[in-house]
mmCIF file of the N, C-alpha and C atoms, coordinates in Angstrom:
data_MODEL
# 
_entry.id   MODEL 
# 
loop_
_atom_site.group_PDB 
_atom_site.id 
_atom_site.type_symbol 
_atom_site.label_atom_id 
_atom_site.label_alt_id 
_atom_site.label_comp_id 
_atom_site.label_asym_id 
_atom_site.label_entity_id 
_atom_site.label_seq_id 
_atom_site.pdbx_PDB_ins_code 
_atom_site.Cartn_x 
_atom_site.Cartn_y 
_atom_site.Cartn_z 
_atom_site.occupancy 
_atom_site.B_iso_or_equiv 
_atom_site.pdbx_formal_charge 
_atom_site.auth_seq_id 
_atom_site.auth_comp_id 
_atom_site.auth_asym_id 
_atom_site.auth_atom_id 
_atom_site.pdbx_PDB_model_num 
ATOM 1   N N  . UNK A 1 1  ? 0.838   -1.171 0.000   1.00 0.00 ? 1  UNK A N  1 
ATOM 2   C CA . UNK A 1 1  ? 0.000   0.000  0.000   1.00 0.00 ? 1  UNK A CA 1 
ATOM 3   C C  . UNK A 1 1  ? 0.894   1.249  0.000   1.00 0.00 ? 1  UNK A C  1 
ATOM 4   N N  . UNK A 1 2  ? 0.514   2.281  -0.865  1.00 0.00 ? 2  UNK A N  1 
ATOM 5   C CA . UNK A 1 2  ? 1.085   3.257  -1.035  1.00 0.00 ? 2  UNK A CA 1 
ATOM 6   C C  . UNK A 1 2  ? 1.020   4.324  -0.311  1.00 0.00 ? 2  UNK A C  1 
ATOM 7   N N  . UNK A 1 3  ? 1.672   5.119  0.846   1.00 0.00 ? 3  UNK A N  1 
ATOM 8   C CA . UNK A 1 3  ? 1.524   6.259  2.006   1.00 0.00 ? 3  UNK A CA 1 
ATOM 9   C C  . UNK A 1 3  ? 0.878   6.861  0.878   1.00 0.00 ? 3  UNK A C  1 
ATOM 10  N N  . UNK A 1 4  ? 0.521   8.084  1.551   1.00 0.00 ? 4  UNK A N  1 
ATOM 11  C CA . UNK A 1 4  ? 0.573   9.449  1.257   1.00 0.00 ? 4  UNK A CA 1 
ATOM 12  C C  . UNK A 1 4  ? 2.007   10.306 1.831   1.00 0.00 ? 4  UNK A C  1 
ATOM 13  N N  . UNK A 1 5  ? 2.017   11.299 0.588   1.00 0.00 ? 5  UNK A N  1 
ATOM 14  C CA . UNK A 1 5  ? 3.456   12.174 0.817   1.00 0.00 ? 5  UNK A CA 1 
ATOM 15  C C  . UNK A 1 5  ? 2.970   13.218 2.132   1.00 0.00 ? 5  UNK A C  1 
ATOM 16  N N  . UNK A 1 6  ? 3.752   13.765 3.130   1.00 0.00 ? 6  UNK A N  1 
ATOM 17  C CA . UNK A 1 6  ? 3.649   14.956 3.993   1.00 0.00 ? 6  UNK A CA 1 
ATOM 18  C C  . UNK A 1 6  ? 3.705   16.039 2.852   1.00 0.00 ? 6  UNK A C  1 
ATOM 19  N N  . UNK A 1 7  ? 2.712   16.692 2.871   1.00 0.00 ? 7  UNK A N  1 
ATOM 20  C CA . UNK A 1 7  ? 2.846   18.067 2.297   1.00 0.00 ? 7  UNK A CA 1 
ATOM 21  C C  . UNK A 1 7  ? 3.000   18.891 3.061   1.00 0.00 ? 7  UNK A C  1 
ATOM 22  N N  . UNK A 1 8  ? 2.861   20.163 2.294   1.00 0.00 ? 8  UNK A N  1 
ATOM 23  C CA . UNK A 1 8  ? 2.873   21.456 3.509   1.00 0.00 ? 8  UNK A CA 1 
ATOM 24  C C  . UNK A 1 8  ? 1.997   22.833 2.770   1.00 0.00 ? 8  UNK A C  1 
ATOM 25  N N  . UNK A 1 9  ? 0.984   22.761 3.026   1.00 0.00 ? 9  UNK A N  1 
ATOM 26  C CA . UNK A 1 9  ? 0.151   23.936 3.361   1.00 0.00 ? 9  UNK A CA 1 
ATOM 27  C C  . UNK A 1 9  ? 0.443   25.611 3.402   1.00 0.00 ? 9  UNK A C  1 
ATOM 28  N N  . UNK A 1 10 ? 0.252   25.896 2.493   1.00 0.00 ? 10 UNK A N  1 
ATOM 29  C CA . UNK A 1 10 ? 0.572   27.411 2.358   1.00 0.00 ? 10 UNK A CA 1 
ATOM 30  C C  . UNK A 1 10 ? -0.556  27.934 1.606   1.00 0.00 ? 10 UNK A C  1 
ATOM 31  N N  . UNK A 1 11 ? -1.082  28.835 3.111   1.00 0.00 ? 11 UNK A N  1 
ATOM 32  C CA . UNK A 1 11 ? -1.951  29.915 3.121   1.00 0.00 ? 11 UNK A CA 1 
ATOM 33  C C  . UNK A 1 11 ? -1.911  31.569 2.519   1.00 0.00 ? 11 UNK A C  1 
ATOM 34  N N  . UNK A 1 12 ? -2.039  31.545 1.140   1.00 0.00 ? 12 UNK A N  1 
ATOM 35  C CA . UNK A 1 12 ? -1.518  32.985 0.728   1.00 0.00 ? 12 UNK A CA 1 
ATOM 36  C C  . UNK A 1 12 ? -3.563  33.668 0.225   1.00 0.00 ? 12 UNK A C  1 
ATOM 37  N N  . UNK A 1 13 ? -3.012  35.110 -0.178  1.00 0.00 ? 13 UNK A N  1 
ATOM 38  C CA . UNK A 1 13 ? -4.090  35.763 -0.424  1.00 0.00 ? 13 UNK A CA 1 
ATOM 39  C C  . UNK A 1 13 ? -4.309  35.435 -1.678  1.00 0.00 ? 13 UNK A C  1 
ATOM 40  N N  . UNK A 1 14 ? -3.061  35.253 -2.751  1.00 0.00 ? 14 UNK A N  1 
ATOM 41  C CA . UNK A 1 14 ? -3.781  34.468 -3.729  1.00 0.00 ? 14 UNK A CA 1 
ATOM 42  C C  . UNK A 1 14 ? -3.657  36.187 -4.704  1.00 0.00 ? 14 UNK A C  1 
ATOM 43  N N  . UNK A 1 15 ? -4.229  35.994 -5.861  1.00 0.00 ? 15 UNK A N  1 
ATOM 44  C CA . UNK A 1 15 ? -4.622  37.499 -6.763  1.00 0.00 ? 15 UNK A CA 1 
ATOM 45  C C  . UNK A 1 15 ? -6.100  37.958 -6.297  1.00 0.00 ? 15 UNK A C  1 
ATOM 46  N N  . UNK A 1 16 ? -6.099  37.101 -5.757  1.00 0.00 ? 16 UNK A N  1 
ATOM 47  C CA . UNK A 1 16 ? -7.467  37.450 -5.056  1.00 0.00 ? 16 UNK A CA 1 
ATOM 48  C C  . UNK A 1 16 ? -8.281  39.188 -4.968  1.00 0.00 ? 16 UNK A C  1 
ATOM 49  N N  . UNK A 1 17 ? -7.173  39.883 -4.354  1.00 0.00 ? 17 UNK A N  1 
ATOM 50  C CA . UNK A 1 17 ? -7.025  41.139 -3.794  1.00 0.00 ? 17 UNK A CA 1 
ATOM 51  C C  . UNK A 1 17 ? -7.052  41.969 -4.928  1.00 0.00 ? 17 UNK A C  1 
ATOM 52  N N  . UNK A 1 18 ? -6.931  41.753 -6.028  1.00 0.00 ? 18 UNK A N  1 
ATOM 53  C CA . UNK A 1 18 ? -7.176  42.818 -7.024  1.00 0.00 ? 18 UNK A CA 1 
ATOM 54  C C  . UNK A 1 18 ? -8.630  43.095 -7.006  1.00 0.00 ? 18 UNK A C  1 
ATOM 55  N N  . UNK A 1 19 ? -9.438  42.443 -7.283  1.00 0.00 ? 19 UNK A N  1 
ATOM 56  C CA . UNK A 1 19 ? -10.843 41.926 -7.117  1.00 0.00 ? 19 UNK A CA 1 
ATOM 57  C C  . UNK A 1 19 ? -11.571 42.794 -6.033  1.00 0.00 ? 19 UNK A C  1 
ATOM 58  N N  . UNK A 1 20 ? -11.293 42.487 -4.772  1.00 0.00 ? 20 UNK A N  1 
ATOM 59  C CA . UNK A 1 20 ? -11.418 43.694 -3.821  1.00 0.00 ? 20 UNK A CA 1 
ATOM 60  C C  . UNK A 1 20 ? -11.003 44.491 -3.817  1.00 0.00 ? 20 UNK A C  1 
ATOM 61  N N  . UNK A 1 21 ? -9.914  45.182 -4.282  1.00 0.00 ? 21 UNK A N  1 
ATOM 62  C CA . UNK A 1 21 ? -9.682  46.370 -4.286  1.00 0.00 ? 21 UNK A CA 1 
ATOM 63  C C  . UNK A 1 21 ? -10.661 47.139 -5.263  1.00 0.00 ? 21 UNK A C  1 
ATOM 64  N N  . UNK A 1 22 ? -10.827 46.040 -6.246  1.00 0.00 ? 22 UNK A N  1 
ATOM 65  C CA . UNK A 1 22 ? -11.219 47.144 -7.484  1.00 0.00 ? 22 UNK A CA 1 
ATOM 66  C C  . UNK A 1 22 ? -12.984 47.276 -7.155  1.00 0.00 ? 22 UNK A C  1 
ATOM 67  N N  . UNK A 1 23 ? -13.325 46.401 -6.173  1.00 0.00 ? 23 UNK A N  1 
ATOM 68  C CA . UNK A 1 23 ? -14.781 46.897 -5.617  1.00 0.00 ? 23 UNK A CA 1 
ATOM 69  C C  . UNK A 1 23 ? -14.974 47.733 -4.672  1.00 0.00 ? 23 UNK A C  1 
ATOM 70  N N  . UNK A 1 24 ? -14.292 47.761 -3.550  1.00 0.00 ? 24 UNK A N  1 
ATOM 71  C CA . UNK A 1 24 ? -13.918 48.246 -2.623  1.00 0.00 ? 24 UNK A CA 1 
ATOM 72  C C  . UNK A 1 24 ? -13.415 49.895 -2.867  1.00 0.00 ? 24 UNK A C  1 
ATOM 73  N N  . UNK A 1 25 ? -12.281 49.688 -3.468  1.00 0.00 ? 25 UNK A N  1 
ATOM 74  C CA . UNK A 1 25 ? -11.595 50.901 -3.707  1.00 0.00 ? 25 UNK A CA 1 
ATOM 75  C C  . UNK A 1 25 ? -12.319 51.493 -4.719  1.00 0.00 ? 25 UNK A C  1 
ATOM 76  N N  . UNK A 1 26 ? -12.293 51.281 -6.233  1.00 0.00 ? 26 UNK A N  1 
ATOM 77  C CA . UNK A 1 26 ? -12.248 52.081 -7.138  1.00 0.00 ? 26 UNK A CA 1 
ATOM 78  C C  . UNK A 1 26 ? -14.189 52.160 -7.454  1.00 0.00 ? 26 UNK A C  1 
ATOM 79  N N  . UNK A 1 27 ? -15.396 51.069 -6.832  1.00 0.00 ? 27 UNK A N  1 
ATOM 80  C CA . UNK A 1 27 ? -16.381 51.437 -7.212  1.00 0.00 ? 27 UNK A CA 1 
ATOM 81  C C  . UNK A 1 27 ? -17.055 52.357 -5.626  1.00 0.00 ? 27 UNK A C  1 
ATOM 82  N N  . UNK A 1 28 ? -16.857 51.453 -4.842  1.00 0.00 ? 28 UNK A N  1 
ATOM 83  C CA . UNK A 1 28 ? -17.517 52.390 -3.489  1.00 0.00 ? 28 UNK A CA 1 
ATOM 84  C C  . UNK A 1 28 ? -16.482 52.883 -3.016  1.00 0.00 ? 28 UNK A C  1 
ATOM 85  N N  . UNK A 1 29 ? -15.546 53.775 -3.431  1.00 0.00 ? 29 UNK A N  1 
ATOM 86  C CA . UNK A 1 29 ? -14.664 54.730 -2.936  1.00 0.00 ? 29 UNK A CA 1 
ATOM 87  C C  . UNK A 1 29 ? -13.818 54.430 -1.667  1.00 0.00 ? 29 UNK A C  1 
ATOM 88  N N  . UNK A 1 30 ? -14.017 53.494 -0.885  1.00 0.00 ? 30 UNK A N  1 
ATOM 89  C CA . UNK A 1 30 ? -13.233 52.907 0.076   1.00 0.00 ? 30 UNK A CA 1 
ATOM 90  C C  . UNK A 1 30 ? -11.560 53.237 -0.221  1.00 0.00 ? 30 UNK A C  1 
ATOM 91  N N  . UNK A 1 31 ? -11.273 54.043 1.309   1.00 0.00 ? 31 UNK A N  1 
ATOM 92  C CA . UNK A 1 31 ? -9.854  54.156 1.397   1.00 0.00 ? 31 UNK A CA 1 
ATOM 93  C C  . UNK A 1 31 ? -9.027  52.784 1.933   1.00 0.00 ? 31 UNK A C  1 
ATOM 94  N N  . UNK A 1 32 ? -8.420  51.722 1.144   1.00 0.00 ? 32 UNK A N  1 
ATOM 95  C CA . UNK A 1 32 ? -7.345  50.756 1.483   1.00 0.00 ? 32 UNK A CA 1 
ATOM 96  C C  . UNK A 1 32 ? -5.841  50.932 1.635   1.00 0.00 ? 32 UNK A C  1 
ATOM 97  N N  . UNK A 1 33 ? -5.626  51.287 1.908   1.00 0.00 ? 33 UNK A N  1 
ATOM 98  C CA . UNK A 1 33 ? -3.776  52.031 1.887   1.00 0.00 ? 33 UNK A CA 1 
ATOM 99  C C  . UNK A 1 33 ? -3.455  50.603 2.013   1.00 0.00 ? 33 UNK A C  1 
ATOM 100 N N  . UNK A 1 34 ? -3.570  49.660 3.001   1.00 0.00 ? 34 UNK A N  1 
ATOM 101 C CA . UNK A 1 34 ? -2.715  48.525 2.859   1.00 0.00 ? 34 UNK A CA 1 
ATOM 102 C C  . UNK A 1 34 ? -2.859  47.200 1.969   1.00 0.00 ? 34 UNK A C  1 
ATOM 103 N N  . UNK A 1 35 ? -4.409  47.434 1.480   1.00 0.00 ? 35 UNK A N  1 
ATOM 104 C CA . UNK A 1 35 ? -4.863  46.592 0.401   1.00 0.00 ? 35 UNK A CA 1 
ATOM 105 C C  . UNK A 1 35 ? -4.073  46.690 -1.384  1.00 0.00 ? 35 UNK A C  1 
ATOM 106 N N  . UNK A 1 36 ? -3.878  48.325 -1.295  1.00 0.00 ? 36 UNK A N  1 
ATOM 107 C CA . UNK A 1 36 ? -3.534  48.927 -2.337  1.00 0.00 ? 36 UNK A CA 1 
ATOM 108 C C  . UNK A 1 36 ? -1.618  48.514 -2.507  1.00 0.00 ? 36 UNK A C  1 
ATOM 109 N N  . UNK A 1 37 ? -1.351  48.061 -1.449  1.00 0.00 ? 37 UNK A N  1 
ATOM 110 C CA . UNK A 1 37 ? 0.004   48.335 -1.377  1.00 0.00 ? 37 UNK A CA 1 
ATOM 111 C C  . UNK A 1 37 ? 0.027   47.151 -1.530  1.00 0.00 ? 37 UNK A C  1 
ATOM 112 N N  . UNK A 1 38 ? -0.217  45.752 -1.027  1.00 0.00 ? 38 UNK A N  1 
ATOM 113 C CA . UNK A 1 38 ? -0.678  44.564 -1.414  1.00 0.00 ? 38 UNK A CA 1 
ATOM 114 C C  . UNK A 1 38 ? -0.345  44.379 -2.667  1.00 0.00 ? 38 UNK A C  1 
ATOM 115 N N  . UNK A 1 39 ? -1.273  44.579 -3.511  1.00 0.00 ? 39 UNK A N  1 
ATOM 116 C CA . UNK A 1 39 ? -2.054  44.363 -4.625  1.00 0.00 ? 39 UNK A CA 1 
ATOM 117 C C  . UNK A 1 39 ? -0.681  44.719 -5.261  1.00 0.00 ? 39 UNK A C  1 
ATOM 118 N N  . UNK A 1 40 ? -0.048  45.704 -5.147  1.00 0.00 ? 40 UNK A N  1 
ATOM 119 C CA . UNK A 1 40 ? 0.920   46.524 -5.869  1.00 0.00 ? 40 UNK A CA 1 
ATOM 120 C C  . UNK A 1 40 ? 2.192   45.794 -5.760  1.00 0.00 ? 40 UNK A C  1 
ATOM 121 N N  . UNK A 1 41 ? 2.630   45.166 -5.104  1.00 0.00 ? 41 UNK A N  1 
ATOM 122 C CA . UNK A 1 41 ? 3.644   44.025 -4.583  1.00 0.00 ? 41 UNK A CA 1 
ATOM 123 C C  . UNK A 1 41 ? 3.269   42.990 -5.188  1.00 0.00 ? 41 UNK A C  1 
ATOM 124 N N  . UNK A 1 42 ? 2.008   42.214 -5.005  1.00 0.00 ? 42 UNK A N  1 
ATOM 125 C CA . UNK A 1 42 ? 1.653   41.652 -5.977  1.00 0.00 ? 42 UNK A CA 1 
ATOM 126 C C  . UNK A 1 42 ? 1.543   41.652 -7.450  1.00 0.00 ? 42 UNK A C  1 
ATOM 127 N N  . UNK A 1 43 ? 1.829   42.457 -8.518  1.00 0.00 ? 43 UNK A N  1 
ATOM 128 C CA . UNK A 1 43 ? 1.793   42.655 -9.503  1.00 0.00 ? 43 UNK A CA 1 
ATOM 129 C C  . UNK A 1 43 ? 2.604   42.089 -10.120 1.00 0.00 ? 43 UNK A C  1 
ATOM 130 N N  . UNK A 1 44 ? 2.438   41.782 -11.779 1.00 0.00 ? 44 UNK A N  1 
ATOM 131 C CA . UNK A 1 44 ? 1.265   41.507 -12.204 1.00 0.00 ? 44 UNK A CA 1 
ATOM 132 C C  . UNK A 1 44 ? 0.795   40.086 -11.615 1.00 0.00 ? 44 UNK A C  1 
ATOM 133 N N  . UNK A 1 45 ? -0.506  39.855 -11.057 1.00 0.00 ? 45 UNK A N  1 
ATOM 134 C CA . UNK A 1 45 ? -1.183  38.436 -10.582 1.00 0.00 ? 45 UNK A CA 1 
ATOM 135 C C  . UNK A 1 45 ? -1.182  37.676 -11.745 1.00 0.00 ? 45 UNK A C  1 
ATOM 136 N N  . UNK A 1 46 ? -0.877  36.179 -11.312 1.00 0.00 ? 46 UNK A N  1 
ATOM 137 C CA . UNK A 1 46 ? -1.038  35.665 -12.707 1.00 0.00 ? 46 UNK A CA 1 
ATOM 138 C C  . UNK A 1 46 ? -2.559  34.575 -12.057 1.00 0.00 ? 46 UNK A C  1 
ATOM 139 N N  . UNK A 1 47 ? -1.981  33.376 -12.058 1.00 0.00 ? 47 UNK A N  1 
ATOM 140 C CA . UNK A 1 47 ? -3.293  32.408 -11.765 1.00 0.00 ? 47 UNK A CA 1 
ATOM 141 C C  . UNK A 1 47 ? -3.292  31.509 -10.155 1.00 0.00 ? 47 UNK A C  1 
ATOM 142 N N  . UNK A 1 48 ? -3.912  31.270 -10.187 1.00 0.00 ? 48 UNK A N  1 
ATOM 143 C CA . UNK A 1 48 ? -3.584  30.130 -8.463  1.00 0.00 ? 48 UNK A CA 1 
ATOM 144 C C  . UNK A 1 48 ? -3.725  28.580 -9.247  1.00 0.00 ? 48 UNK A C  1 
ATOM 145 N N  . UNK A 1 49 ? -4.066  28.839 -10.594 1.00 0.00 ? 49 UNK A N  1 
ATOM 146 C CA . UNK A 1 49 ? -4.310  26.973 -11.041 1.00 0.00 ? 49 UNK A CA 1 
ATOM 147 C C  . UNK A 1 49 ? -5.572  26.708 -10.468 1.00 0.00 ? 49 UNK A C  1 
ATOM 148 N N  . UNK A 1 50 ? -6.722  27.165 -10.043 1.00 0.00 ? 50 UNK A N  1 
ATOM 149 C CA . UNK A 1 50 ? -7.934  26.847 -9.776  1.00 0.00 ? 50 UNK A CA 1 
ATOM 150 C C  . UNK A 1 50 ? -8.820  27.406 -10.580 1.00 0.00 ? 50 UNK A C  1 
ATOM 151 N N  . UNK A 1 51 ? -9.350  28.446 -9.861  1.00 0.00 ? 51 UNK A N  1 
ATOM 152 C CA . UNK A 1 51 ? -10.313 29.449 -10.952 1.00 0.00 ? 51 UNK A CA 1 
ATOM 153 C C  . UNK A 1 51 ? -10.047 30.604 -11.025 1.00 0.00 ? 51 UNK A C  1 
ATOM 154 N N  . UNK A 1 52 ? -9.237  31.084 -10.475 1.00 0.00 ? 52 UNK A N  1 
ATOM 155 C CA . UNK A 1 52 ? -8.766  32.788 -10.478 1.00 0.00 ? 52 UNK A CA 1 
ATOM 156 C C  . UNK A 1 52 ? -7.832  32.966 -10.921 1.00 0.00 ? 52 UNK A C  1 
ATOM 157 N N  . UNK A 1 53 ? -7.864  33.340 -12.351 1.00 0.00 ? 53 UNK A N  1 
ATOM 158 C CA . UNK A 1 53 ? -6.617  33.722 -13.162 1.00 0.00 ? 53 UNK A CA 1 
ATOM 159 C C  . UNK A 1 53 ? -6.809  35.103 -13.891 1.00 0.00 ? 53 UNK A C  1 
ATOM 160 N N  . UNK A 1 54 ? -5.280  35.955 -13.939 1.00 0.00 ? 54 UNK A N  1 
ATOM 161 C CA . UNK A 1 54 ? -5.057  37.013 -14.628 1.00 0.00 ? 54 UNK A CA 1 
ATOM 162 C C  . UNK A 1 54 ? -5.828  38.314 -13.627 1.00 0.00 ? 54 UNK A C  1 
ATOM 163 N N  . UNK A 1 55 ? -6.374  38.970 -12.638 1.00 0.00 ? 55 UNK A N  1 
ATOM 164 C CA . UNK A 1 55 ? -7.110  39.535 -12.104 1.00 0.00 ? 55 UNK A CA 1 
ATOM 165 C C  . UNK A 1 55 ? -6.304  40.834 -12.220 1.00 0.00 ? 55 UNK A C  1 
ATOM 166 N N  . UNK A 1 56 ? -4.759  41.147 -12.552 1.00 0.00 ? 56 UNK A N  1 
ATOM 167 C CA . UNK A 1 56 ? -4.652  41.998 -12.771 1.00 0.00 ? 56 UNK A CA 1 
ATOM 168 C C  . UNK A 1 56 ? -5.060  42.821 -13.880 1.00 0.00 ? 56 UNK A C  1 
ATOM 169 N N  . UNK A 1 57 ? -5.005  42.140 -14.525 1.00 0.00 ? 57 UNK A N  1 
ATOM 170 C CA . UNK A 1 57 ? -5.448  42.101 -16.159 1.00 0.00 ? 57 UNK A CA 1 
ATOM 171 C C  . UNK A 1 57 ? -7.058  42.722 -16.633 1.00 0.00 ? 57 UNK A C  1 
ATOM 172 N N  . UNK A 1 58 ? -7.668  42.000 -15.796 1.00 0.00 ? 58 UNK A N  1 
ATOM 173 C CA . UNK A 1 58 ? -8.681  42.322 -15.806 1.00 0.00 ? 58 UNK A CA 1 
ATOM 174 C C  . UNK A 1 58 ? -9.532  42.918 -14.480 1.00 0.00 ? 58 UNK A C  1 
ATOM 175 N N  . UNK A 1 59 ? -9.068  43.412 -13.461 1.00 0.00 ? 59 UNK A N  1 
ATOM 176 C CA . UNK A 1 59 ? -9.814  44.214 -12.589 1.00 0.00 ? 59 UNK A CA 1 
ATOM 177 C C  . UNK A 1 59 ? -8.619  45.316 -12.023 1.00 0.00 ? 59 UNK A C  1 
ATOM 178 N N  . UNK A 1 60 ? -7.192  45.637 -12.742 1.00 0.00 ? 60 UNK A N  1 
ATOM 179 C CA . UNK A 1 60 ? -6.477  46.510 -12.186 1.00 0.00 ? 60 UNK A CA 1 
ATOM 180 C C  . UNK A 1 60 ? -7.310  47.645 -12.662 1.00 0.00 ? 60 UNK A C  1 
ATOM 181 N N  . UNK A 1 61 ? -7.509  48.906 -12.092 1.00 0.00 ? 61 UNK A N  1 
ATOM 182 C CA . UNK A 1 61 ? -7.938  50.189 -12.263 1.00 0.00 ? 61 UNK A CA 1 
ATOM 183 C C  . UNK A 1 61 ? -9.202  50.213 -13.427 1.00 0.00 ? 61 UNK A C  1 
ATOM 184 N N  . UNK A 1 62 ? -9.853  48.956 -12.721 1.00 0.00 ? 62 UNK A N  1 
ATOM 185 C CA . UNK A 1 62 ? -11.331 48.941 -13.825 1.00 0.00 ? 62 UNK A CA 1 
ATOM 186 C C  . UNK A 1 62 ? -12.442 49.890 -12.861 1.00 0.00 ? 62 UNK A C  1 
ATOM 187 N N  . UNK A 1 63 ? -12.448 50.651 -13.404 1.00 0.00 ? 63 UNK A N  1 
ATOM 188 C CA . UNK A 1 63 ? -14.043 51.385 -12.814 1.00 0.00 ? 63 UNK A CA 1 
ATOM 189 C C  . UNK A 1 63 ? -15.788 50.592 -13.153 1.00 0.00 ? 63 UNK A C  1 
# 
């Protein structure tokens, strides 16, 4: 019988945060200073390999 390997678990935000920012920030005017700075470190987001791919691309400075 074949184990299973020990993995290891890593909890990130993901591109996630473009997404909120660009609702947050740029449609209901919400001030994020640390979301924004985030996002900006993060750049450009690419994909997580699930369902959230490219978010810079498509929600950086979308009104």
């Amino acid at each position: 019988m074949r184990r299973p390997r020990a993995g290891k678990i890593v909890r990130t935000v993901g591109p996630d945060v473009e997404v909120a920012l660009n609702h947050l920030h740029n449609r209901l005017h919400m001030e994020l200073p640390a979301t924004e700075e985030l996002a900006e470190q993060q750049r450009p987001a690419g994909t997580d390999n699930l369902f959230v791919a490219w978010e810079t691309l498509t929600h950086a400075q979308n009104p």
